[in-house]
FILOVO-526543 format. One record per residue (C-alpha): residue in one letter; x, y negated, z negated; residue number from 1. Coordinates in steps of 0.1 Angstrom, whole numbers, plus 5000, padded with zeros to 4 digits. Example, Ala and Ser with C-alpha at 12.3 -4.5 7.8 and 13.67 -1.06 7.14 Angstrom:
2
+-----+------+------+------+-----+
: res :   xx :   yy :   zz :   n :
+-----+------+------+------+-----+
:   A : 5123 : 5045 : 4922 :   1 :
:   S : 5137 : 5011 : 4929 :   2 :
+-----+------+------+------+-----+
This chain:
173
+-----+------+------+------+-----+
: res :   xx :   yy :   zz :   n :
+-----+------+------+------+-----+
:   X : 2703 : 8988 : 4480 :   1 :
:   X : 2736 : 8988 : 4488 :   2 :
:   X : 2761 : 9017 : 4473 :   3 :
:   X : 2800 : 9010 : 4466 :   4 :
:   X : 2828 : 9031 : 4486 :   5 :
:   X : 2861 : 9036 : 4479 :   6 :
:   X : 2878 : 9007 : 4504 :   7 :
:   X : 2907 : 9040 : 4509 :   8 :
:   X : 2888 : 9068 : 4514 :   9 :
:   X : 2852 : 9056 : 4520 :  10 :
:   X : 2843 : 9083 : 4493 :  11 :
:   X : 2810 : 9071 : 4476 :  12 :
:   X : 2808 : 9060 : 4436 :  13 :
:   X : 2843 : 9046 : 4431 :  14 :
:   X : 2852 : 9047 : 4393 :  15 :
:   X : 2878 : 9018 : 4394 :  16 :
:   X : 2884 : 8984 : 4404 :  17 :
:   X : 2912 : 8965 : 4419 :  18 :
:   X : 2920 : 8940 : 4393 :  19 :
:   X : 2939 : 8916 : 4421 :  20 :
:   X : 2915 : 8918 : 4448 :  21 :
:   X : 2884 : 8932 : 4434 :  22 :
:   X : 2878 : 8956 : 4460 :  23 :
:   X : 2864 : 8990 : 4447 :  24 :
:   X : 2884 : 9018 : 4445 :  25 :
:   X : 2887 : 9061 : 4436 :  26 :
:   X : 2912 : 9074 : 4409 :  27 :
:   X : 2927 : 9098 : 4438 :  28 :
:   X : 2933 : 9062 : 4457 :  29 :
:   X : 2943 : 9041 : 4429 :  30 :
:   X : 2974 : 9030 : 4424 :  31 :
:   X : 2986 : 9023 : 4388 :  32 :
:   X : 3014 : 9009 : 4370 :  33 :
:   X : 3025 : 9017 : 4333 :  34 :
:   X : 3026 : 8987 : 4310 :  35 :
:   X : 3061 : 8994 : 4304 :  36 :
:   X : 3071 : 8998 : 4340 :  37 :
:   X : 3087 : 8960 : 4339 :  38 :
:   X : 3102 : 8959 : 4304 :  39 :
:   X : 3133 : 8945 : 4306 :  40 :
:   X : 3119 : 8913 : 4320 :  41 :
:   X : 3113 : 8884 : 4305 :  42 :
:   X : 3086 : 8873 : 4319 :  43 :
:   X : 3060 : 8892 : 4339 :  44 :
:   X : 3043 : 8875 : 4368 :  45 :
:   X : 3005 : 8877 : 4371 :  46 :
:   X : 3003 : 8902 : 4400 :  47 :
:   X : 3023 : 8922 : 4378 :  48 :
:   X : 3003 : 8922 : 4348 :  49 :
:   X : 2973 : 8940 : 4361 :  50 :
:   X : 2972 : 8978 : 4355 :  51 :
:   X : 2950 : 8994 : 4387 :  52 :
:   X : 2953 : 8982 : 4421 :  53 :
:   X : 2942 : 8994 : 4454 :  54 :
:   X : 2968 : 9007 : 4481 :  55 :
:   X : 2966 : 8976 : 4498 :  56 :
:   X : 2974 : 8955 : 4472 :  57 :
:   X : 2999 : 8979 : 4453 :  58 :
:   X : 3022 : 8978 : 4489 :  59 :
:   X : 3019 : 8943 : 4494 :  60 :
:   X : 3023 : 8927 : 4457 :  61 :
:   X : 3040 : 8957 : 4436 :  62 :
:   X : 3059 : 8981 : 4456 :  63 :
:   X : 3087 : 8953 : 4466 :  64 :
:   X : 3090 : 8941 : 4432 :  65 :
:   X : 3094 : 8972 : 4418 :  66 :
:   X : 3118 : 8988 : 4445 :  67 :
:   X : 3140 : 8952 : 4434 :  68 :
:   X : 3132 : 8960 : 4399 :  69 :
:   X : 3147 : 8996 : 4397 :  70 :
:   X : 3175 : 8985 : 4418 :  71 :
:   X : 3191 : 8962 : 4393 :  72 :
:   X : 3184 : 8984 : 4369 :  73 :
:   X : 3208 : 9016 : 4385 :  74 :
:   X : 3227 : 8984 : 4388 :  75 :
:   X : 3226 : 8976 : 4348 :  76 :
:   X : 3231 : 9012 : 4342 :  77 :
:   X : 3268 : 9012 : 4358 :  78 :
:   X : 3282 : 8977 : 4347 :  79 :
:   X : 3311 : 8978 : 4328 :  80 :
:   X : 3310 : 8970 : 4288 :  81 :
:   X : 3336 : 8957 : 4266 :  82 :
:   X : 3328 : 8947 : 4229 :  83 :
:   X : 3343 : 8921 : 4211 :  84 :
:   X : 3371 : 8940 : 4192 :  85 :
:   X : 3384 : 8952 : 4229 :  86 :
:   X : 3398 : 8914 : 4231 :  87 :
:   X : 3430 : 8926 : 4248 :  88 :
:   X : 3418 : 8943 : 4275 :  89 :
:   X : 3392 : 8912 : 4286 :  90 :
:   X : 3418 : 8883 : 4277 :  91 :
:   X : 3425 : 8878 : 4310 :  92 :
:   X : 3386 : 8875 : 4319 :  93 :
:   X : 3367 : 8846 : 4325 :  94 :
:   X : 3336 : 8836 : 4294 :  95 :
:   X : 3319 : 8807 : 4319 :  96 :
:   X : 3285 : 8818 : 4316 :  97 :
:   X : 3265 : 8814 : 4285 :  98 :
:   X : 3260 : 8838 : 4260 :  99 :
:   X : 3229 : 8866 : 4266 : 100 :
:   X : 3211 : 8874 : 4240 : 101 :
:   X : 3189 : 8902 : 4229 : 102 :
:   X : 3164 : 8912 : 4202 : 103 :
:   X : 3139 : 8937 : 4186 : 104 :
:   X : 3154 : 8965 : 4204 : 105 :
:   X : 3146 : 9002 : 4190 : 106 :
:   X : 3177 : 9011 : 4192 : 107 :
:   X : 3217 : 9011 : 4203 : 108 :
:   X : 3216 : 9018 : 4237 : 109 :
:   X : 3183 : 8997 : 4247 : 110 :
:   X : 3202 : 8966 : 4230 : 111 :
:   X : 3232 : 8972 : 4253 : 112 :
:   X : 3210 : 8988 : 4283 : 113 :
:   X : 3188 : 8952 : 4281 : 114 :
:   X : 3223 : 8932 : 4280 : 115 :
:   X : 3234 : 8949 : 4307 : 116 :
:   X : 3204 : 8939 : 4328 : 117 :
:   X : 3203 : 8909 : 4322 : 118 :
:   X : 3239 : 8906 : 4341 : 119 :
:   X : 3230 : 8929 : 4364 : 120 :
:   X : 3201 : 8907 : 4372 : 121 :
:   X : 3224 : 8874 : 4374 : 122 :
:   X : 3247 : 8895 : 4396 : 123 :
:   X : 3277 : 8900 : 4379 : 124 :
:   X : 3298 : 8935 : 4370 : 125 :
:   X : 3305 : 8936 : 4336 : 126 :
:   X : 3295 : 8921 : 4301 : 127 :
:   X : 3319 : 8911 : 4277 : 128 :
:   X : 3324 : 8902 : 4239 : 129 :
:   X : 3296 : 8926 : 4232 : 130 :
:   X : 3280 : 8926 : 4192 : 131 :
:   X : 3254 : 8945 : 4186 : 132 :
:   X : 3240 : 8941 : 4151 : 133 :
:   X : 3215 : 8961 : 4133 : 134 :
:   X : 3191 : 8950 : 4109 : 135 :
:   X : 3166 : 8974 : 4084 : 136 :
:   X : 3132 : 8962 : 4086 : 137 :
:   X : 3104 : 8972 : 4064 : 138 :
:   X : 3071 : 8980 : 4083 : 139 :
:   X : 3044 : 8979 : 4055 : 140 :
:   X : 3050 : 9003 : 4029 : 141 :
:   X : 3081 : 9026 : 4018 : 142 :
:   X : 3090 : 9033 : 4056 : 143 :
:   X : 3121 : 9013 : 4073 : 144 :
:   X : 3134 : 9011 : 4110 : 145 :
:   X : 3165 : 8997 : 4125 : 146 :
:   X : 3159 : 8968 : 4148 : 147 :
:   X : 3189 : 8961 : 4171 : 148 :
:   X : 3198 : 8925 : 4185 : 149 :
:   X : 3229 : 8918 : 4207 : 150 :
:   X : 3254 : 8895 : 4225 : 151 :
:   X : 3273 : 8893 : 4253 : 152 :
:   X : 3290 : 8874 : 4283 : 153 :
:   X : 3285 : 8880 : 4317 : 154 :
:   X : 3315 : 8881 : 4339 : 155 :
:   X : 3329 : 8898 : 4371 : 156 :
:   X : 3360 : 8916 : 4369 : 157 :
:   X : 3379 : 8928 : 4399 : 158 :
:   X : 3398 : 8961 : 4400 : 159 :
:   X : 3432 : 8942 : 4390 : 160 :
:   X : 3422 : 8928 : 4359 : 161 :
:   X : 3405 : 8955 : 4346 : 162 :
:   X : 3433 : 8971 : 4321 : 163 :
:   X : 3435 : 9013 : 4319 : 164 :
:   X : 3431 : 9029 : 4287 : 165 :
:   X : 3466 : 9038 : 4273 : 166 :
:   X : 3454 : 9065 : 4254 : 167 :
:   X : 3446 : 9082 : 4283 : 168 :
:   X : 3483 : 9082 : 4294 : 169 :
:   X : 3509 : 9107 : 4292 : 170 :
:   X : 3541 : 9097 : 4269 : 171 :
:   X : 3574 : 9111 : 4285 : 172 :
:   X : 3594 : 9100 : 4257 : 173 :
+-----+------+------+------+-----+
């Protein structure tokens, strides 16, 4: 009769399972990720669509990933936004990359927080021509939500190109 241990902590009766490597493990030891920890992906890999995994497996499949993962998205969280009607100020900018696009967000700021990724993620600055568009949608019933779609252009800007707010400046006249 053999008895499980926790492959961590050698602590008998593990209550979990690895679901990469199988290996048996102790909800003090286990490792877990949220299902929305990689939402602004497009598409998850399979290491990364498990839920519970052991120490082991959590450093050597997840922990990169996610370290990468967070990192472009500080990155997304700084990148500069122009929408469409600031045409003036991004006339000077290049539009070579195609046109990101975005849907079924909950709101205003996921819609231009997932555009933003996505440009962070190519590795560029800033995101241009920005529309965001919202759209009532009836969920069964008299109750309706706002779902928010979006476009945009990626582009890098450098500091000379980037034109100051005039509002901002002080009128001697």
């Amino acid at each position: 009769m053999s008895s499980k241990t926790c492959v961590c902590c050698q602590k008998s009766k593990p209550q979990l399972t690895c679901e990469v490597c199988a290996a048996d493990v102790c909800k003090y030891c286990a490792q877990f990720l949220d299902e929305g920890q990689f939402s602004f992906m497009n598409a998850r890999p399979e290491v990364l669509a498990h839920s519970t995994y052991c120490p082991g497996c959590f450093d050597q499949h997840v922990a990169g990933e996610l370290a990468a993962y967070n990192e472009v998205l500080e990155r997304a969280k700084s990148i500069l936004v122009y929408e469409k009607k600031q045409a003036k100020e991004t006339r000077l900018l290049s539009r070579k990359e195609k046109t990101v696009r975005v849907s079924n967000c909950a709101d205003q700021a996921e819609a231009m927080l997932r555009l933003a990724f996505f440009a962070a993620k190519a590795g560029f600055n800033a995101i241009i021509d920005v529309d965001l568009q919202g759209a009532k949608v009836s969920e069964g019933g008299s109750y309706k939500t706002t779902k928010w779609s979006g476009t945009g252009v990626p582009s890098n800007v450098a500091a000379n190109k980037i034109a100051k707010d005039r509002s901002l400046w002080q009128n001697p006249n």
